[in-house]
C-alpha positions in Angstrom: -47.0 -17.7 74.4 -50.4 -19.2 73.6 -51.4 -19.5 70.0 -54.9 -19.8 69.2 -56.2 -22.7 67.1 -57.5 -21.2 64.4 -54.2 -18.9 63.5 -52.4 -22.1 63.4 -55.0 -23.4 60.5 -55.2 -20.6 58.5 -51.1 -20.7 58.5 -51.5 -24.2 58.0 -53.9 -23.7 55.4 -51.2 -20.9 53.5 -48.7 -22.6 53.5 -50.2 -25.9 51.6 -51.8 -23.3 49.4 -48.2 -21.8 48.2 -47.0 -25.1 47.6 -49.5 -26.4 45.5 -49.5 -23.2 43.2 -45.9 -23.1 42.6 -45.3 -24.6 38.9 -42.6 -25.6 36.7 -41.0 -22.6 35.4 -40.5 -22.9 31.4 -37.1 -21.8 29.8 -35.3 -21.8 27.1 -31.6 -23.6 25.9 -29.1 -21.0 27.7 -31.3 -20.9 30.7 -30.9 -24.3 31.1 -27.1 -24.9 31.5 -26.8 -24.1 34.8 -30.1 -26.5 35.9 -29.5 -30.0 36.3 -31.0 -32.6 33.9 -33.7 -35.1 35.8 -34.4 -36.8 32.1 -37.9 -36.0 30.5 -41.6 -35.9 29.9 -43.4 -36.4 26.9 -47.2 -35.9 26.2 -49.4 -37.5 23.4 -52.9 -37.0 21.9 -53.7 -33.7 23.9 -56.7 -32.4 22.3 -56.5 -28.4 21.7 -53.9 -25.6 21.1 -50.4 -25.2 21.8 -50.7 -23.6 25.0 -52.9 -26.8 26.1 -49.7 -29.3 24.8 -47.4 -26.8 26.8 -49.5 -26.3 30.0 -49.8 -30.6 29.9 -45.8 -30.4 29.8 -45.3 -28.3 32.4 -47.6 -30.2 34.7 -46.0 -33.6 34.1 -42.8 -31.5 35.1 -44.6 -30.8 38.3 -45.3 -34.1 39.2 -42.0 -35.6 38.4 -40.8 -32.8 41.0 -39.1 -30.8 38.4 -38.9 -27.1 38.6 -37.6 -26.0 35.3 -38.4 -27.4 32.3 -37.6 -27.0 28.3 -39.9 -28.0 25.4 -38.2 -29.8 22.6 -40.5 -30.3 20.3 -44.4 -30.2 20.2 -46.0 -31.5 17.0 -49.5 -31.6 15.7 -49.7 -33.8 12.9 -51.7 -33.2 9.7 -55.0 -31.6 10.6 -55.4 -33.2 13.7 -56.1 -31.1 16.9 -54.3 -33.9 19.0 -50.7 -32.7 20.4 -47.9 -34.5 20.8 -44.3 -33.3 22.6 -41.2 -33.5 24.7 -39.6 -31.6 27.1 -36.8 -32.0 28.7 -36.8 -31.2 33.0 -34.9 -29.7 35.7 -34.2 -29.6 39.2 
């Protein structure tokens, strides 16, 4: 069977697509007891909202090759718009 070239790349081409997409999943305390511990992240001076600290949490998750992870704290302090947290991630 003969496959053409350019069905090879555009499988190629999926397939490192799906990879790169897939994110760390967030949960919560229960969810987490059946995941194993690979230690933690932590994030400092984000600039923005909640959802920016979290989204920089999940995708030093990512990197670390985590795919579950759970926030333990986030804190802004004062009036600041800088974001500091943990989380804690799972393989």
């Amino acid at each position: 069977m003969k496959i053409k070239l350019p069905a090879i790349i555009a499988v190629a081409l999926f397939a490192t697509t799906s990879f790169t997409t897939m994110a760390a999943t967030q949960v919560d305390r229960q969810q987490a007891q059946d995941l194993q511990s690979m230690g933690s992240v932590s994030i400092s001076a984000v600039s923005g909202s909640l959802d920016d600290a979290t989204r920089q949490l999940s995708q030093k998750a990512e990197e670390m090759g985590a795919t579950h992870y759970r926030v333990v704290g986030v804190d802004n302090p004062g009036d600041s718009s800088l974001w500091s947290g943990t989380a804690e991630i799972y393989r």
